[in-house]
C-alpha positions as a Python dict, from the first residue, in 0.01 Angstrom:
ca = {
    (1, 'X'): (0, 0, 0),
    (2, 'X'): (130, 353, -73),
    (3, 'X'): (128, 613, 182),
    (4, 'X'): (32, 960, 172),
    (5, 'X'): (158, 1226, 388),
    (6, 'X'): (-159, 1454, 550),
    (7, 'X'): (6, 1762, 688),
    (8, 'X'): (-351, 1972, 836),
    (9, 'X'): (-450, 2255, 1046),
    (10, 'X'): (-716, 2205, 1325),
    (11, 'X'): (-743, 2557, 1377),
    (12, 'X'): (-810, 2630, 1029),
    (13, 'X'): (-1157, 2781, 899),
    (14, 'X'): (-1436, 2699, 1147),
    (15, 'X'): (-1173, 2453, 1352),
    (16, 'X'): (-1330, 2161, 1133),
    (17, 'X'): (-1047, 2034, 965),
    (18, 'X'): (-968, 1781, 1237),
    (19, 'X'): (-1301, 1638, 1204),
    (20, 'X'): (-1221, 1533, 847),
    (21, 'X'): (-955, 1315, 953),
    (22, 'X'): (-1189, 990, 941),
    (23, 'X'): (-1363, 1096, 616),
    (24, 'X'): (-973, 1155, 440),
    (25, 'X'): (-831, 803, 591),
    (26, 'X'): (-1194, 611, 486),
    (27, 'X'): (-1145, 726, 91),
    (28, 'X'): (-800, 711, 51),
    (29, 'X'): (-807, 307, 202),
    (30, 'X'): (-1089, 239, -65),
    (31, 'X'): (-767, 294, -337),
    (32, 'X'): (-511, 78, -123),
    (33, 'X'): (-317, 376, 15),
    (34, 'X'): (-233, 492, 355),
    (35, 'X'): (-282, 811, 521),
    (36, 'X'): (30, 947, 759),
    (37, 'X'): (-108, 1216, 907),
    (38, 'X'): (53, 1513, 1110),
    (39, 'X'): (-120, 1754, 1314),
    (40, 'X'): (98, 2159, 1295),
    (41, 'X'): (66, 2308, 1630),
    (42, 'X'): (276, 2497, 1881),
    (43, 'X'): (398, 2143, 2013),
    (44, 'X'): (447, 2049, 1648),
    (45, 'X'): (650, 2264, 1458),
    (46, 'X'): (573, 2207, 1068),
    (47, 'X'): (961, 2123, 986),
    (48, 'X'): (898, 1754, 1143),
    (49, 'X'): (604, 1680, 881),
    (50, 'X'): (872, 1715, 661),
    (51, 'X'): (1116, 1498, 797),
    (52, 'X'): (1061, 1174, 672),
    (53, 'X'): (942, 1308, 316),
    (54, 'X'): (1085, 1158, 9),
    (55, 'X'): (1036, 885, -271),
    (56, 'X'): (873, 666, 25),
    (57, 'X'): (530, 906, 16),
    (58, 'X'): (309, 917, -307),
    (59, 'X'): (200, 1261, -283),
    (60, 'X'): (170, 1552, 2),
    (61, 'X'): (-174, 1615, 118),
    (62, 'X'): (-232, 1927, 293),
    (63, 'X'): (-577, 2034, 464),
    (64, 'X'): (-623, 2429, 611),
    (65, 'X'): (-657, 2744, 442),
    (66, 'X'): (-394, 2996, 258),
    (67, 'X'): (-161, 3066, 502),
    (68, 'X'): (-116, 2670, 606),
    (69, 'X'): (-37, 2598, 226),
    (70, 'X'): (210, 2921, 220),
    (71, 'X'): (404, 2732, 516),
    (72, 'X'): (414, 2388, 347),
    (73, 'X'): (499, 2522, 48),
    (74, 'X'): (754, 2714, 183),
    (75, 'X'): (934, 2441, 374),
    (76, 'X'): (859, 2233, 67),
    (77, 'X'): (1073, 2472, -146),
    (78, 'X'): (1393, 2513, 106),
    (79, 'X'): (1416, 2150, 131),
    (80, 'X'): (1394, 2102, -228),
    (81, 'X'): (1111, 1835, -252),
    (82, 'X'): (916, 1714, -587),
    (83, 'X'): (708, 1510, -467),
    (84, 'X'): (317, 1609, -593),
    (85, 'X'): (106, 1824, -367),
    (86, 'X'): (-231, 1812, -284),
    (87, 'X'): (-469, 2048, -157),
    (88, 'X'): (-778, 2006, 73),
    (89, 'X'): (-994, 2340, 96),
    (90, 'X'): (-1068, 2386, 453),
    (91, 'X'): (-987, 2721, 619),
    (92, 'X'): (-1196, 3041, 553),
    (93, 'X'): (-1080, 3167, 213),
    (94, 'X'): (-934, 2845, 40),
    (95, 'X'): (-885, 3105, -268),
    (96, 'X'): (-625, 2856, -428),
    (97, 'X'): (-795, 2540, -411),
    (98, 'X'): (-1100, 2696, -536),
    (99, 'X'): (-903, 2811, -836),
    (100, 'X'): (-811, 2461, -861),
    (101, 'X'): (-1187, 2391, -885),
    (102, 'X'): (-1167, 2131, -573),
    (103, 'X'): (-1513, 2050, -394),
    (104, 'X'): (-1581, 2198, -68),
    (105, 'X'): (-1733, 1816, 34),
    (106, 'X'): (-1406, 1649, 160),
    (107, 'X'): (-1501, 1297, 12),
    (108, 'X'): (-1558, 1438, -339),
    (109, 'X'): (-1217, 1658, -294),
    (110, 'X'): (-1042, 1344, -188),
    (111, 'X'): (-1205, 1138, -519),
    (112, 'X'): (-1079, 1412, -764),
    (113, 'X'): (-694, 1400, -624),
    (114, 'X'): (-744, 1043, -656),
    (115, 'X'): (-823, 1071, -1028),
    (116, 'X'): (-645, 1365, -1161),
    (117, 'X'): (-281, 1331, -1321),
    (118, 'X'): (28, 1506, -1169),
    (119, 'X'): (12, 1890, -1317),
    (120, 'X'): (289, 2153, -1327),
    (121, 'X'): (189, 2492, -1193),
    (122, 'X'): (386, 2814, -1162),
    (123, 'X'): (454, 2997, -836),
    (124, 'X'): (547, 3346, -729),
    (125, 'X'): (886, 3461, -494),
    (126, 'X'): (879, 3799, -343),
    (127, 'X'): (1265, 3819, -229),
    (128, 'X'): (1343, 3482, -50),
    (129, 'X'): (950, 3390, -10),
    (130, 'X'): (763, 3173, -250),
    (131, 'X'): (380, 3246, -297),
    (132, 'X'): (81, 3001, -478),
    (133, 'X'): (-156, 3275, -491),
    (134, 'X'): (-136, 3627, -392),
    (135, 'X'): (144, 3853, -243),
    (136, 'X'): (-68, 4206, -190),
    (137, 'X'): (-64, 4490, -47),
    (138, 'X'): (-312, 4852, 47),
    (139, 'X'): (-646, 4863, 156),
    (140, 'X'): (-749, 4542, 61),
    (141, 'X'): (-478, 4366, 290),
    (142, 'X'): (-575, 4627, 558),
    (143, 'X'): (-893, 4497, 534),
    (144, 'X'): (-833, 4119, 534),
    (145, 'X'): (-648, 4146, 865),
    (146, 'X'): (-916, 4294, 1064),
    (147, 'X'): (-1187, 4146, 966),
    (148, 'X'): (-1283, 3919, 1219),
    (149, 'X'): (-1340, 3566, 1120),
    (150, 'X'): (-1655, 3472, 1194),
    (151, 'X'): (-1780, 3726, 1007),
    (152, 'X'): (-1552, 3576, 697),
    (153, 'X'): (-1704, 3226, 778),
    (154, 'X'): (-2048, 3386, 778),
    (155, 'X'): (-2087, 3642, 521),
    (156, 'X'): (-1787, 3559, 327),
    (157, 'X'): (-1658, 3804, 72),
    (158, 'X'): (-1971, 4036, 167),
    (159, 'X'): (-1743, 4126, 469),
    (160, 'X'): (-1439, 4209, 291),
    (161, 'X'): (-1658, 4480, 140),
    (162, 'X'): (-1850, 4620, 404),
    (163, 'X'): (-1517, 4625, 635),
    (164, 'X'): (-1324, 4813, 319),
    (165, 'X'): (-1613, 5024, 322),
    (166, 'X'): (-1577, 5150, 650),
    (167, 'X'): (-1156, 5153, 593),
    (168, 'X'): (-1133, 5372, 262),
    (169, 'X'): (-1217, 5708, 442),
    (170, 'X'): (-929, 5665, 724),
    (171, 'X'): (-694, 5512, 430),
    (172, 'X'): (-376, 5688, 298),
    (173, 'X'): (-281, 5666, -41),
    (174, 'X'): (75, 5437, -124),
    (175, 'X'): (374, 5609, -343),
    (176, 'X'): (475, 5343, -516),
    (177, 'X'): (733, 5259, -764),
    (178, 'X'): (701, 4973, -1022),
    (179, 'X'): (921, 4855, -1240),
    (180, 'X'): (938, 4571, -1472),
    (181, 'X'): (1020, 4462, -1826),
    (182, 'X'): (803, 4640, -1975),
    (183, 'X'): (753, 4945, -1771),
    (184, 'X'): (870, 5171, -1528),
    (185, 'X'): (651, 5406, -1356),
    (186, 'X'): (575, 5615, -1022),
    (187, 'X'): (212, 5640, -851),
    (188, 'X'): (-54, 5634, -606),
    (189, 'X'): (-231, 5367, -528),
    (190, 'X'): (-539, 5226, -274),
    (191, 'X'): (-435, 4837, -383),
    (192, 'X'): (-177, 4649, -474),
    (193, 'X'): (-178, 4277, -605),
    (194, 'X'): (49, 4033, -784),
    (195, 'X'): (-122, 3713, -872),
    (196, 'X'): (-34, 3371, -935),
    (197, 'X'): (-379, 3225, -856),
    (198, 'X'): (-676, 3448, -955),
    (199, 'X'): (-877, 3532, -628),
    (200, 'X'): (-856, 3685, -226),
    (201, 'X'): (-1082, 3652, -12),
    (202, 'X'): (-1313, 3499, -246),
    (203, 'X'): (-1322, 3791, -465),
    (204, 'X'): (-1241, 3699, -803),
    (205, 'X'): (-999, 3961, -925),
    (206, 'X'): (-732, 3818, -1195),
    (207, 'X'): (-1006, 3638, -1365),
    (208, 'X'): (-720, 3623, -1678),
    (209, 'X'): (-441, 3493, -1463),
    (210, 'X'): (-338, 3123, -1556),
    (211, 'X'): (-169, 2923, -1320),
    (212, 'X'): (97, 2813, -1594),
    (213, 'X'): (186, 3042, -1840),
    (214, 'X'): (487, 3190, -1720),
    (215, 'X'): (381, 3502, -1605),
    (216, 'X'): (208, 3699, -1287),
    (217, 'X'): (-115, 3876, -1331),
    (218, 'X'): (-24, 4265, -1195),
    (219, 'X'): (-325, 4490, -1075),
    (220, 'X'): (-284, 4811, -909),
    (221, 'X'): (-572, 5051, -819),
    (222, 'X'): (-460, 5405, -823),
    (223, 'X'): (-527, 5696, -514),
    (224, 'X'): (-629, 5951, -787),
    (225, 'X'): (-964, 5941, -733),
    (226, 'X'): (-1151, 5792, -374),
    (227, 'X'): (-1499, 5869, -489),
    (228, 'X'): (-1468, 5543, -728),
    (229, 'X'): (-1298, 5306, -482),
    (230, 'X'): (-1712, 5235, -378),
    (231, 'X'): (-1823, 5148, -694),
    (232, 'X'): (-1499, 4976, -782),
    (233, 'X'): (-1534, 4784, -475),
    (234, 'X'): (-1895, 4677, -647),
    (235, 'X'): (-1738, 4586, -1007),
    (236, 'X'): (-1460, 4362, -786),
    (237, 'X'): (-1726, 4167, -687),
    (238, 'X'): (-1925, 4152, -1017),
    (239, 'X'): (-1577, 4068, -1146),
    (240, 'X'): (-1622, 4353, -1415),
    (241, 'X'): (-1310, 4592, -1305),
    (242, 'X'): (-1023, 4456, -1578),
    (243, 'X'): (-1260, 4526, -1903),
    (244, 'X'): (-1278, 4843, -1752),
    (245, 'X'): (-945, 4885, -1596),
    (246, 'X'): (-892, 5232, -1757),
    (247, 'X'): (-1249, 5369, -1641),
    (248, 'X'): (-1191, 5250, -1308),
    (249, 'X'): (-800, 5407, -1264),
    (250, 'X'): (-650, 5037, -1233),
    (251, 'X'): (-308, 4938, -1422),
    (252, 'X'): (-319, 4611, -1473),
    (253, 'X'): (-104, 4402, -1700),
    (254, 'X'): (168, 4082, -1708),
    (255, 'X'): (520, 4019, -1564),
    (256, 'X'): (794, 3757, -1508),
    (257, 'X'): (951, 3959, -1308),
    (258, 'X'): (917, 4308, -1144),
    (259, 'X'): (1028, 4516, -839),
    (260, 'X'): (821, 4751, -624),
    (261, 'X'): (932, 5039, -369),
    (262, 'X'): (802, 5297, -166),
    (263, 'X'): (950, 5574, 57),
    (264, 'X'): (653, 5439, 319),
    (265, 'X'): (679, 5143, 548),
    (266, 'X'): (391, 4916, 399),
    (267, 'X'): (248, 4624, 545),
    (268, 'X'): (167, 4349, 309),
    (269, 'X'): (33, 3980, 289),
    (270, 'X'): (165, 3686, 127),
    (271, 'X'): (-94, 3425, 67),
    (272, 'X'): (-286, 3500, 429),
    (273, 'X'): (60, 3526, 573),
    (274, 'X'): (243, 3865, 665),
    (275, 'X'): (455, 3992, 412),
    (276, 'X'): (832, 4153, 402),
    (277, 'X'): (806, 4557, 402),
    (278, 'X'): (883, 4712, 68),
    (279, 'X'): (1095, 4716, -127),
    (280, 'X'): (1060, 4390, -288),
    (281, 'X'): (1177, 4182, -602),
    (282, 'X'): (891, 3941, -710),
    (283, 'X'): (956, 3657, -1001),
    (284, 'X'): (757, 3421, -1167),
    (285, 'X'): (919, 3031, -1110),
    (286, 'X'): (748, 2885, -1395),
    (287, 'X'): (618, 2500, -1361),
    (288, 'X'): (779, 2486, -1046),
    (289, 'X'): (542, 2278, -827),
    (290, 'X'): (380, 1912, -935),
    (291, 'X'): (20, 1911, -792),
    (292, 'X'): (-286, 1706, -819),
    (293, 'X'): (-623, 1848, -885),
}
């Protein structure tokens, strides 16, 4: 029987992921293959659930939101691994592995990753730090981080909004400098994302970004203007803004690489996780992660 390495969270989301322990082991022994699993907490730092991993595991199963795949993926990356990931969506956002289309119903999840082919996918560095999804920055990020999450689990991306509803008024605008193959410019901004994946906080906002062509999806919304950060908040959510990414003051367009500065200390968020301060250098590592979805 082959085994399977299932790294989770308990704290993640609702604190339900450790109640999907049984429904994981159940489907994966219907195949002939045995689930290791490894519980992260303070007692259990994440570096031993990647002790033991190499050719003797058939694939990397991870369960908990953003931030808990940023951190395996991470450690997955320093020590150089290749074996194929997998990616159970159970914390609040679960942005990536909704890209990756994976059911929210744990058996079904388990079933596709069971009957899906190994699949290259690119992922994003900012300096030393690799990223799946997102590395962002602005009101947006301001936003994430204090809004509570129960109100994520309840309203869901309903409470981005009405929290960045209540932030824009108290919100400075961000010099920022950009620079990148292509371009080199200075500005204002409100928001700040690079994307590998396409959506935060269940907000689908690189709705063009592809998860393996090479490149990361760049979309800044610019200060000029605050009376049309409300109804840009609406298009976000309608996922209208990039057809009208002129109209609505954003500059948005496609990088391998890029750097971004400011002369102001910035706080930023790297797939759910805190972020370095600016200035950063931020590359596109093309096909760099086998995954199963």
């Amino acid at each position: 029987m082959k085994r399977i390495k299932f790294i989770y969270n308990p704290i993640s989301g609702s604190g339900n992921t450790a109640k999907i322990l049984d429904t994981v082991i159940a489907t994966y022994q219907k195949y002939n293959k045995i689930i290791v699993p490894f519980r992260i907490g303070e007692t259990f730092p994440l570096e031993k659930a990647l002790e033991d991993i190499h050719d003797n595991y058939e694939h990397l199963l991870i369960a908990g939101g953003d931030g808990t795949v940023n951190r395996v993926l991470n450690l997955y990356m320093q020590k150089n691994l290749n074996i194929p990931i997998a990616i159970l969506p159970t914390g609040t956002a679960n942005d990536f592995a909704k890209h990756l289309d994976m059911p929210l119903d744990i058996a079904e999840a388990c079933e596709k990753i069971l009957h899906s082919d190994v699949k290259r996918v690119d992922l994003g560095k900012v300096n030393d730090h690799y990223f799946i999804n997102v590395f962002s920055f602005g009101l947006f990020t301001d936003v994430s981080q204090k809004t509570p999450t129960h109100l994520k689990n309840t309203f869901g991306k309903l409470a981005y909004y009405f929290n960045g509803m209540k932030e824009i008024p108290r919100f400075s605008k961000i010099d920022l400098k950009v620079e990148s193959e292509d371009l080199t410019i200075q500005t204002k901004c409100f928001l700040a994302f690079v994307f590998n994946g396409q959506t935060a906080g269940n907000i689908n906002i690189a709705y063009n970004s592809k998860i393996n062509d090479g490149l990361l999806d760049v979309i800044l919304v610019k200060g000029e203007n605050l009376l049309k950060l409300g109804n840009l908040a609406y298009n976000f959510l309608r996922g209208e803004h990039l057809e009208k990414a002129e109209q609505e003051n954003i500059l948005y367009f496609k990088s391998k690489s890029l750097s971004l500065s400011s002369s102001q200390e910035i706080t930023t968020d790297i797939d759910g996780e805190t972020g370095p301060s600016l200035p950063v250098q931020i590359k596109c590592i093309p096909k760099a992660l086998p995954i199963l979805y």
